[in-house]
C-alpha positions in Angstrom: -47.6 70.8 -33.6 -44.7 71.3 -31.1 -43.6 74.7 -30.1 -40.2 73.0 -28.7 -37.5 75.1 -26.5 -33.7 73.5 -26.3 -33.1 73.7 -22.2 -29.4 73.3 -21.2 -28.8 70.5 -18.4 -28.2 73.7 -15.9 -31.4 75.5 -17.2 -30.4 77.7 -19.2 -31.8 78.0 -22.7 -30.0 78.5 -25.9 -30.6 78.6 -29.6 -28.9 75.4 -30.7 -29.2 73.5 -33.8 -28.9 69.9 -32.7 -29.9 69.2 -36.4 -26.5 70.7 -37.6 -24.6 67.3 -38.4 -27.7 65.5 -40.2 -27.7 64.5 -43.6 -29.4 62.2 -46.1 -27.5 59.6 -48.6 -28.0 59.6 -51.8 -28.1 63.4 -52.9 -30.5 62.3 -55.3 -33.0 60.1 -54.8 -36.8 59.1 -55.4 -38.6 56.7 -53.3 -42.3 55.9 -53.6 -44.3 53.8 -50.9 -48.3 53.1 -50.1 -49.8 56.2 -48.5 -51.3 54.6 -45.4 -53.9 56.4 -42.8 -55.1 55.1 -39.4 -57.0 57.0 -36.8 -54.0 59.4 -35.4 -52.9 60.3 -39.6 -50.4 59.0 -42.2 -48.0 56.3 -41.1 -45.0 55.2 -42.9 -42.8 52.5 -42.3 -39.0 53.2 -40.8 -36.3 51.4 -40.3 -33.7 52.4 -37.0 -30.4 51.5 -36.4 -28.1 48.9 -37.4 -30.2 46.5 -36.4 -32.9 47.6 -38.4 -35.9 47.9 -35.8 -39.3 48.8 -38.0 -40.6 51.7 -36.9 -43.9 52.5 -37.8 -44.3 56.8 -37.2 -46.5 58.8 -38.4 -45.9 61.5 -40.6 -45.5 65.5 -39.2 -44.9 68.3 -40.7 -45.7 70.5 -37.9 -43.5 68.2 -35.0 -39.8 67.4 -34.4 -38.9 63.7 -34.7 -39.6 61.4 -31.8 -39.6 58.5 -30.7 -41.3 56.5 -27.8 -39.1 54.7 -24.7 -39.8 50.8 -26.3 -37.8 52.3 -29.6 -34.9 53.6 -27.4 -34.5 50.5 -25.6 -34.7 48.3 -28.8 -32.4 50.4 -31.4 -28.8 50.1 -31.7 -27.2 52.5 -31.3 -28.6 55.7 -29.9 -27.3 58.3 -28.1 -28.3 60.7 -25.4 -27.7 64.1 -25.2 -25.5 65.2 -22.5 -25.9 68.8 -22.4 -29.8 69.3 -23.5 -33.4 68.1 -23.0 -36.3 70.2 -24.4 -39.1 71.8 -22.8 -42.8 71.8 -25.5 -46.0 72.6 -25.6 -48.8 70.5 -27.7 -51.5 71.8 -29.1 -53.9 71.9 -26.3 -51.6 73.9 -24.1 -50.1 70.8 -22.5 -46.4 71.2 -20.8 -44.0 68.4 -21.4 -40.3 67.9 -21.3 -37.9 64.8 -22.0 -34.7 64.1 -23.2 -33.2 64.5 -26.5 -31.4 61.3 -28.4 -29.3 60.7 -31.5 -30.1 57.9 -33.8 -26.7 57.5 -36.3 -29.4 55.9 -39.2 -33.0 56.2 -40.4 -33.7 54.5 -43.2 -36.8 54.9 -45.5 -37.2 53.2 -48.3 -33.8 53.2 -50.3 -32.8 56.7 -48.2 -31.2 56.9 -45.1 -30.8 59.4 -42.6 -27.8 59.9 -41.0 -27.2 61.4 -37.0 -30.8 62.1 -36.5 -32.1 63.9 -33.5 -35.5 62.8 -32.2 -37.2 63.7 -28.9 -38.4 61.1 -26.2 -41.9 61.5 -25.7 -44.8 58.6 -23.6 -47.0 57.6 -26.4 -48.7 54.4 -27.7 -47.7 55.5 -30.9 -44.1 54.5 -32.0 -43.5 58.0 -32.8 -43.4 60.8 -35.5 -41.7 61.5 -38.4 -41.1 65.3 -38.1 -40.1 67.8 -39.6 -36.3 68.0 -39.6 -36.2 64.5 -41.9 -39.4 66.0 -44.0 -37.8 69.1 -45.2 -34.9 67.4 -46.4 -36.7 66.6 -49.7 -40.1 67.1 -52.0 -42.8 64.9 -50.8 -45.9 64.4 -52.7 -49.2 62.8 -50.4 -51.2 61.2 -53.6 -54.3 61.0 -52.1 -56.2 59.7 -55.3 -53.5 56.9 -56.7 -52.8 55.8 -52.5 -49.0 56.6 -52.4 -46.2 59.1 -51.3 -43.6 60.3 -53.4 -40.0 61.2 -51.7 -37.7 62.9 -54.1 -34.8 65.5 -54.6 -36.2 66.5 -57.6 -39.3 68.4 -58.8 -39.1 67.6 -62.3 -38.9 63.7 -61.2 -42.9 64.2 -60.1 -45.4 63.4 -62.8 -48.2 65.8 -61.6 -47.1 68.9 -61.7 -49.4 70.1 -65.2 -52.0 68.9 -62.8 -51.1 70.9 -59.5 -52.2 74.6 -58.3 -49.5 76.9 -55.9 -51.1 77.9 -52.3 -49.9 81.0 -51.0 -47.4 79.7 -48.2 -44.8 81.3 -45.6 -42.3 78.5 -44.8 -40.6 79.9 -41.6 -38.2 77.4 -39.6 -39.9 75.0 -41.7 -43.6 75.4 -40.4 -46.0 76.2 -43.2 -48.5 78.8 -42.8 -51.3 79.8 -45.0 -53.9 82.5 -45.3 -57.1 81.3 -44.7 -60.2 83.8 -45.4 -63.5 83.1 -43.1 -66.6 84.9 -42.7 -66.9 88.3 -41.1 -64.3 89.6 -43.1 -61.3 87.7 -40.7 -58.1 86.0 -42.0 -56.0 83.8 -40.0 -52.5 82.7 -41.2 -53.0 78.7 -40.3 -50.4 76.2 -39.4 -50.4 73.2 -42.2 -50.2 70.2 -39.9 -51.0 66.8 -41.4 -50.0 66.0 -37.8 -53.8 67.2 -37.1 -56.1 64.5 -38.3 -59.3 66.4 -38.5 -60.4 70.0 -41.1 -59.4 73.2 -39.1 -58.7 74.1 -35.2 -59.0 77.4 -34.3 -58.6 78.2 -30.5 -62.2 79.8 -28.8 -61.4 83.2 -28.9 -61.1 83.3 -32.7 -63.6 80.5 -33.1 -66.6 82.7 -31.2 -66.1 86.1 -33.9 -65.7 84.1 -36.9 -68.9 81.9 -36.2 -71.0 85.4 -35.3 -74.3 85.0 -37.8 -73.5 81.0 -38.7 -76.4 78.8 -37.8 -75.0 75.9 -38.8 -73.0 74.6 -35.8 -73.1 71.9 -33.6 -71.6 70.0 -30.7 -70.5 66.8 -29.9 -67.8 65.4 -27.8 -64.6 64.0 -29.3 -61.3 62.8 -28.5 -58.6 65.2 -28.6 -54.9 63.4 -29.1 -51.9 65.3 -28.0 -48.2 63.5 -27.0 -48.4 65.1 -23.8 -52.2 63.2 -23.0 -55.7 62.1 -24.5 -59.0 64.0 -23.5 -62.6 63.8 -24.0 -63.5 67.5 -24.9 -66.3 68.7 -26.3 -66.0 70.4 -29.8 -68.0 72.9 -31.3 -68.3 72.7 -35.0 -69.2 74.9 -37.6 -69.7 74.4 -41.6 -68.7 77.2 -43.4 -67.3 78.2 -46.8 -63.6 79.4 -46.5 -61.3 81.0 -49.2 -57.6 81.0 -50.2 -56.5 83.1 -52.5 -59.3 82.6 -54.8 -60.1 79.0 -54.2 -63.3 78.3 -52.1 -63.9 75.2 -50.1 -66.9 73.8 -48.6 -65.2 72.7 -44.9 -65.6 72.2 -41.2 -63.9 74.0 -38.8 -63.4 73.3 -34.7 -62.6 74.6 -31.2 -63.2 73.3 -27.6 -61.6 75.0 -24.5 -58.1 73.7 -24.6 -57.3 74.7 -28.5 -54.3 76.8 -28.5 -53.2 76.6 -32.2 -54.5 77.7 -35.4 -54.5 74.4 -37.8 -55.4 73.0 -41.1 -55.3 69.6 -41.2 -55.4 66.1 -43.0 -58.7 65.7 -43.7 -59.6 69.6 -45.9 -56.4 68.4 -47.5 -57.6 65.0 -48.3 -60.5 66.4 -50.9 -57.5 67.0 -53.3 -56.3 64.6 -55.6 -52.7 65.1 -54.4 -50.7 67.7 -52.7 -47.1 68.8 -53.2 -44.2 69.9 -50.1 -41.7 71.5 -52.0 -39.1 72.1 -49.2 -36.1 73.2 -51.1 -37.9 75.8 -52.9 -40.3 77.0 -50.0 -43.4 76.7 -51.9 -47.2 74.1 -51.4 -49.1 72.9 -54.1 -52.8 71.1 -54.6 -54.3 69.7 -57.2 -56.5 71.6 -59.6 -60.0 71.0 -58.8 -62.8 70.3 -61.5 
């Protein structure tokens, strides 16, 4: 996730919707494509510009769009901002900043986005595709039939006898849900299919909710941000969690730069499918046997 902050050329800070002239064409529309996952999450296949650069970014919720400085050279056109440039965190605590651009077309599949804002971040990925393009529609991540499902329309979706509601806040389009651990502790957590592993918790929260859990280990891992790559080493710990009154068999993780409370691809891929509802504010799963 990116916790991002619009900074005015001068320094000051504002609340500004640089978002506020984007659209998508056609108002309805259904679009269906492989789901694809490397090591960093789910990539899909873009298209930029009116030269039609392919842009391979991967998909995230829990991140505004951006882009990398080899896409900004190569599209035509893009724009950058006079007046802002934006000031983030990632989610081990990292400081970055960059400028902000404006692509006039994104196109995926038969939709295309028009006067999209993305930020310019170093990254051997391409970039992301966040979420002010994601929660223009309903997305379903088919996790069993290998595809994703971009539509307008709920009713389009041929799952839906088949799919479960999650309790979920939607707030400025970041999805949080209520997730029960031991020791009687819930944590509202951050759905981030951004986050390629089961659950991040920062230390603090990790050390009570692991109090009387013997079944922990350590191992070091490499933990991805934009902002940088580190070896860290992770403490694990196998637990059962609950939401609402579902209860899942997971893994859950700190290490001593964790700053954000996440749920991520991998609990979500034990599910045959899950649903993003944007227009209606509202997550689905699939039933489980």
């Amino acid at each position: 996730m990116l916790v991002f902050l619009l900074v005015l050329q001068n320094g000051d800070t504002r609340s500004q919707d640089t978002n506020a002239t984007s659209h998508l064409i056609p108002k309805n529309f259904k679009t269906i494509m492989p789901l694809e996952i490397n090591e960093r999450g789910i990539v899909i296949p873009t298209y930029w510009g009116q030269n039609k650069i392919r842009v391979d970014l991967l998909w995230d919720n829990n991140s505004p769009t951006w882009a990398n400085e080899g896409i900004i050279r190569d599209v035509t056109p893009v724009s950058k901002s006079k007046n802002y440039f934006y000031s983030t965190t990632t989610a081990d605590g990292s400081g970055i900043k960059g400028n902000i651009y404006e692509c006039n077309k994104i196109s995926l599949g038969d939709i295309t986005f028009l006067n999209i804002p993305f930020y310019e971040i170093d990254d051997p990925m391409q970039g992301a595709f966040g979420d002010n393009m994601i929660s223009k529609g309903i997305w379903e991540i088919n996790f069993k039939a290998k595809k994703i499902i971009f539509t307008s329309n709920m009713d389009s979706l041929e799952d839906l006898d088949q799919a479960q509601l999650l309790p979920a806040n939607f707030a400025n389009d970041v999805i949080k849900i209520p997730v029960h651990f031991r020791n009687n502790i819930t944590e509202n957590i951050d759905v981030d299919f951004g986050f390629d592993d089961f659950i991040l918790l920062p230390e603090p929260d990790f050390i009570k909710i692991i109090k009387g859990n013997d079944k922990t280990y350590k191992r070091a891992m490499q933990f991805s941000t934009p902002a940088k790559t580190d070896t860290l080493i992770n403490t694990y710990a196998f637990d059962t969690i609950s939401i609402q009154d579902n209860k899942f068999k997971t893994v859950f993780c700190s290490n001593e730069k964790a700053s954000e409370k996440l749920i991520g691809l991998r609990f979500f891929e034990q599910f045959d499918f899950v649903i993003f509802d944007y227009p209606n504010k509202l997550f689905y799963i699939s039933k489980k046997e």
